[in-house]
N, C-alpha and C positions, 0 to 999 in steps of 0.2 A: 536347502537349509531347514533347520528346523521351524515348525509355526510359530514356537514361543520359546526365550530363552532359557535356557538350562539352569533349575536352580541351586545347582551347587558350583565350588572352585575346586577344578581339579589340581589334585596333588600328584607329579611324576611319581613313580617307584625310583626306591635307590639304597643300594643295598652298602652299609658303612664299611669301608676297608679295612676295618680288622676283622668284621667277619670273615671274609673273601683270604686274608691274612690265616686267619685259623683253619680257614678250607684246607689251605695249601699244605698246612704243616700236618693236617692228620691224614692227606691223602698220600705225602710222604712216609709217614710211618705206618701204612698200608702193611699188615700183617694177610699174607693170603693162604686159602685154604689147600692142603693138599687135593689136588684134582683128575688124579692119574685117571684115565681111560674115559676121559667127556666131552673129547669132541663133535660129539655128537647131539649134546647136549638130552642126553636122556637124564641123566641128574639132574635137569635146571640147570643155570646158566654155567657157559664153559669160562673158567680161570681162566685160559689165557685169552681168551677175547676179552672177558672185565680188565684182564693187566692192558691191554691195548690201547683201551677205553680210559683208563685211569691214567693213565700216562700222554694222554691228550689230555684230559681235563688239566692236569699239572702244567704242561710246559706249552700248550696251543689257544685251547682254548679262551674266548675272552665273554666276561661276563658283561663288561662294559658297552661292548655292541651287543650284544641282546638287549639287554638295559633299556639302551636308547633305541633298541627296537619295539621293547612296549613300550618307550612313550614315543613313539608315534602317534600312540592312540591319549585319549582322554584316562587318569586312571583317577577313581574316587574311592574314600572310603569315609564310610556312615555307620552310623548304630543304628539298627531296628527292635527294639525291645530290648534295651540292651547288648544285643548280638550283632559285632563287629562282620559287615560285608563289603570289600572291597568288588571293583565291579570296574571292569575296561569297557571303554565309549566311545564309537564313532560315530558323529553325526549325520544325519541323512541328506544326501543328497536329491532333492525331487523337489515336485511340485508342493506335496503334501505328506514327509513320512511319517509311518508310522512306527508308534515305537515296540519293540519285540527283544523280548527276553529270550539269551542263547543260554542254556543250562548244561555242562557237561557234570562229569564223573570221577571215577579213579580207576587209574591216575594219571587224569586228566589235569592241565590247568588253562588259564587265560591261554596262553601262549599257542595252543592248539588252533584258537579261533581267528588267526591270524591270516588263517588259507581261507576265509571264508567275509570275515567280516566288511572288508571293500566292497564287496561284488555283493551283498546285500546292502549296504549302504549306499554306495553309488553304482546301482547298472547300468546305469547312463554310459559310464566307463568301459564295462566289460560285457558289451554285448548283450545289454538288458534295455528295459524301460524305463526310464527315468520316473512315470507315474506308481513303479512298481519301489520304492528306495523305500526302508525300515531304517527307523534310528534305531542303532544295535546296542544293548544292553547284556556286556557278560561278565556275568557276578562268579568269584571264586566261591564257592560254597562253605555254610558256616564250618571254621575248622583247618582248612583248605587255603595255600597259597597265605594273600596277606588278609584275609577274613579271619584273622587271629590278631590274639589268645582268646579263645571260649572260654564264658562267665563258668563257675566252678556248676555247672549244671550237668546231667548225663542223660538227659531225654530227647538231646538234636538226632533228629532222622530226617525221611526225606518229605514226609508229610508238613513237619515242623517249617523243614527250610520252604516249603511252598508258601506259609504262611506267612513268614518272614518276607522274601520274594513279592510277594501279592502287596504285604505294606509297604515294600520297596517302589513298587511301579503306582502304585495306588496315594499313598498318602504322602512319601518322601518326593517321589516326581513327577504326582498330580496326575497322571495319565489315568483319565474314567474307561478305559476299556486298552488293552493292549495285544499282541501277538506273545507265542509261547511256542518254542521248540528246546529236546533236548536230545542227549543221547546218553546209553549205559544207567547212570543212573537219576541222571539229570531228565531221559523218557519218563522215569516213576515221578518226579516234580512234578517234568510237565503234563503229565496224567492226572495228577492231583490239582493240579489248576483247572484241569477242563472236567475234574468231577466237581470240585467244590467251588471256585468262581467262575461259571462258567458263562455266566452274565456280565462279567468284566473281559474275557477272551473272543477276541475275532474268532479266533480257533487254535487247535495247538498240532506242531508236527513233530515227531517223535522215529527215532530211529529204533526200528526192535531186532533183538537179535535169540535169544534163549530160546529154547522149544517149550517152556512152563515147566518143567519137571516130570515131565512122562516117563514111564518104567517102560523097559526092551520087552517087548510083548514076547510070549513065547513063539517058538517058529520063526523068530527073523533071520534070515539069511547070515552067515558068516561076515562077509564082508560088510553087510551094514552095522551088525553087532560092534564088530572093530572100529569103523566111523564114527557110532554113537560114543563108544568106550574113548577113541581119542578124544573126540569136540566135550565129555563130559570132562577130561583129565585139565581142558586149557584155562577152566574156571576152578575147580575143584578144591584147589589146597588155599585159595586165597581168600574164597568164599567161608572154609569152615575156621581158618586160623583167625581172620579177622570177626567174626562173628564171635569165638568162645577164647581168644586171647590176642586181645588185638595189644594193649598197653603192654605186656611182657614182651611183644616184638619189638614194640612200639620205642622202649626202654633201649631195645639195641643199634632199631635203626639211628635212632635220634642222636645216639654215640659216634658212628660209622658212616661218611658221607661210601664209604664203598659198599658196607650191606646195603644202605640205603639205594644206592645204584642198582645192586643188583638184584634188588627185590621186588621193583619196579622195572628193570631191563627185559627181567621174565616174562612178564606181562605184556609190554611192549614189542618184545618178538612174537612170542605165540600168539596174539590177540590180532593180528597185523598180516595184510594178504599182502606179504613179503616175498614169495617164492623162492624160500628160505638163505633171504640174508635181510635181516632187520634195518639194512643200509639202504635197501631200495626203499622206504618209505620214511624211516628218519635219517639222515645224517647224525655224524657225530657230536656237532654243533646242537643239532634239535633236540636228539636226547639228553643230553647234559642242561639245556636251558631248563625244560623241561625240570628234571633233577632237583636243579640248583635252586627254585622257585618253592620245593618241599624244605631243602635242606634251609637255606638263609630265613626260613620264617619257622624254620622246627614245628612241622605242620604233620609230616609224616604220620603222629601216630592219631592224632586226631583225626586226622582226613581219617585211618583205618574203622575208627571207633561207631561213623556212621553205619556198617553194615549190623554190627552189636546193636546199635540202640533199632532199627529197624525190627531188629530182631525180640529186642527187650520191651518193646512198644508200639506192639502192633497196630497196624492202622484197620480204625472201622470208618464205614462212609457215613458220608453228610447228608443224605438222604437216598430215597430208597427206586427213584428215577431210571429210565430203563431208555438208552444204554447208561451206566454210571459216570461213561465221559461224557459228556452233553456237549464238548464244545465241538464243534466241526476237526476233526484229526487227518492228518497225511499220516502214512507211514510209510521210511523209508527202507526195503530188504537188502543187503548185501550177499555175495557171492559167497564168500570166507566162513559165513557165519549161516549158510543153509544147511537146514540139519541132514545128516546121511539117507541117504534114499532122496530127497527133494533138488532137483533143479531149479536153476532160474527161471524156466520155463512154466515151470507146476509151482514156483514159490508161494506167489499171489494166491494161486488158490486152494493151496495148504495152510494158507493165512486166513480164509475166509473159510475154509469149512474146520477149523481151530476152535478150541473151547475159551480163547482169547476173541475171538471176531464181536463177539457179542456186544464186547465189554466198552469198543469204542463207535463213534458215531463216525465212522470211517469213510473218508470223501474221497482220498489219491492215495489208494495205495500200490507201492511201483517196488518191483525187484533188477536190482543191476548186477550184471555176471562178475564182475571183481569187487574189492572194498572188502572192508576188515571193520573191528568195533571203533575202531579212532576213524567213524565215519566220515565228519567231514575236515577232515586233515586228508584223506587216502584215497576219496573222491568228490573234494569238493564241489567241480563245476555239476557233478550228477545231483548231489545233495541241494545245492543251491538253485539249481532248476524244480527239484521236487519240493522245496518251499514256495518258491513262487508258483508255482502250478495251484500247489493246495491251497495259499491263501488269495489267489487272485479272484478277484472279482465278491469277495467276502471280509473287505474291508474298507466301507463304503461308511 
């Protein structure tokens, strides 16, 4: 249990039946695109898999048991500087936990941290230490899930949301030092906690996946050139659309629980060591909750608008400290997301002789041969063993 009790009442999620009502009737008037010759899916996602998918969501699917599968957990929501962050809670089971902030991405939501959040909460349960239990704290990002409507402001990024975050674990739930892991871009959070409060962090662990932006040097072999060109194509169009027109999309998805599906499906296929069928790592059921979590809170385009304002507000540092993450970091490597030419084998140490290595004060850094960007959903037990590894014994 926890040392001290929790100072807020949590509030279940629950989503009114007539929105779930209006789901139904636009996913019925599903207008679909002509799709001729995509099975393959080399245009983006294929029609008749989305008709498959859409036609579960209509007549299978039930929003009701997901529902009451997030409230299993604690769910609250609070304003931080005026900015609205809802935030899933399970309490710790141990002698003494402590409490650690899960930060994910897009388009990621709570619902993702469900493969993870027990077995850091209570290891006592799943073949852990009971001295090792975190009270787990996972906030939907401003913008994001039910951390809406955002104040009419355009300056939230991921620097911002650290700040926010920090007053969330700091001044709203009292905690003088806490734990800090994320992934996608909830890593750039929790990089920004362990550069700028990094006196308030045990430490922070971070899943990395990008190569930084390095250009195909001249002379690279064919087959890696191709590698690069694919693993550059699986970020590429969502990176620059959401960055220079995120709200024109934004406009459409919000209309279309089916764009909205499938603009998000893409992502979750290609992003995902599926071994191509996006079924081996989400079910049906997982992607539509998922979905249905952007769609009932009409978050879609705001969640997009974080990589614009990232963009529109760059981050400078809080001082000039060397490494600029100061706080003790794990990093976690996946198989899926090793860049062309690099093995599991060589990962780690393309990691470390990286113009990135510098930048963190790096304790566990570990490479596993499968896993994809929705890290700890696709390899949880590996991820949650490389948290415990990196923070044990440094939370005292």
């Amino acid at each position: 249990m926890s040392a001290k009790p929790f100072p807020l009442t949590p509030t279940p999620v629950h989503v009114p039946d007539d929105v779930l009502l209006d789901l139904k009737e636009r996913l019925r008037r599903t207008r679909y695109a002509v799709d001729a010759g995509n099975r393959d899916w080399y245009y983006g996602v294929d029609g008749e898999y989305l008709k498959e998918l859409i036609d579960y969501w209509i007549d299978a699917y039930d929003w009701r048991a997901a529902e009451a599968g997030l409230n299993r957990y604690e769910q609250y929501r609070v304003e931080v500087d005026g900015v609205p962050i809802h935030f899933m809670r399970r309490a710790g089971v141990g002698p003494d936990p402590k409490p650690m902030l899960v930060s994910g991405g897009w388009p990621w939501t709570v619902a993702m941290a469900t493969r993870i959040i027990d077995k850091l909460a209570d290891p006592g349960a799943h073949g852990g230490n009971p001295a090792e239990a975190f009270d787990v704290i996972v906030p939907s990002p401003p913008g994001f899930g039910w951390s809406t409507p955002l104040p009419d402001d355009p300056d939230m990024n991921f620097w911002k949301t650290a700040d926010l975050y920090h007053k969330l674990m700091t001044e709203v739930l009292g905690h003088e030092k806490y734990a800090a892991t994320g992934s996608d871009m909830g890593s750039l959070v929790t990089a920004q906690l362990g550069h700028k409060y990094h006196d308030s962090l045990y430490n922070g662990d971070r899943a990395w996946d990008l190569t930084g932006g390095r250009t195909i040097p001249e002379g690279t072999p064919d087959d890696i050139r191709t590698g690069i060109l694919s693993f550059q194509k699986r970020f590429v169009a969502h990176v620059a659309v959401h960055v220079l027109d995120s709200s024109t999309l934004g406009h459409a998805l919000s209309d279309s629980p089916a764009g909205l599906l499938a603009w998000i499906l893409e992502r979750w296929t290609n992003w995902s060591d599926n071994d191509g069928d996006v079924e081996n790592v989400f079910s049906k059921d997982d992607l539509l909750t998922n979905a249905m979590i952007y769609w009932v809170t009409n978050s879609i385009s705001t969640s997009m608008r974080l990589y614009a304002n990232a963009n529109r507000h760059p981050w400078t540092p809080s001082h000039d400290l060397t490494p600029p993450v100061q706080a003790p970091t794990g990093i976690t490597l996946v198989g899926y997301e090793n860049p062309p030419g690099v093995t599991t084998e060589n990962r780690v140490q393309d990691f470390l002789d990286s113009p990135r290595a510098p930048w963190f004060n790096h304790v566990n850094v570990t490479a596993h041969p499968r896993g994809g960007h929705f890290v700890y959903w696709e390899v949880p037990d590996a991820w949650v063993d490389d948290v415990r590894r990196t923070f044990r014994g440094r939370t005292d």
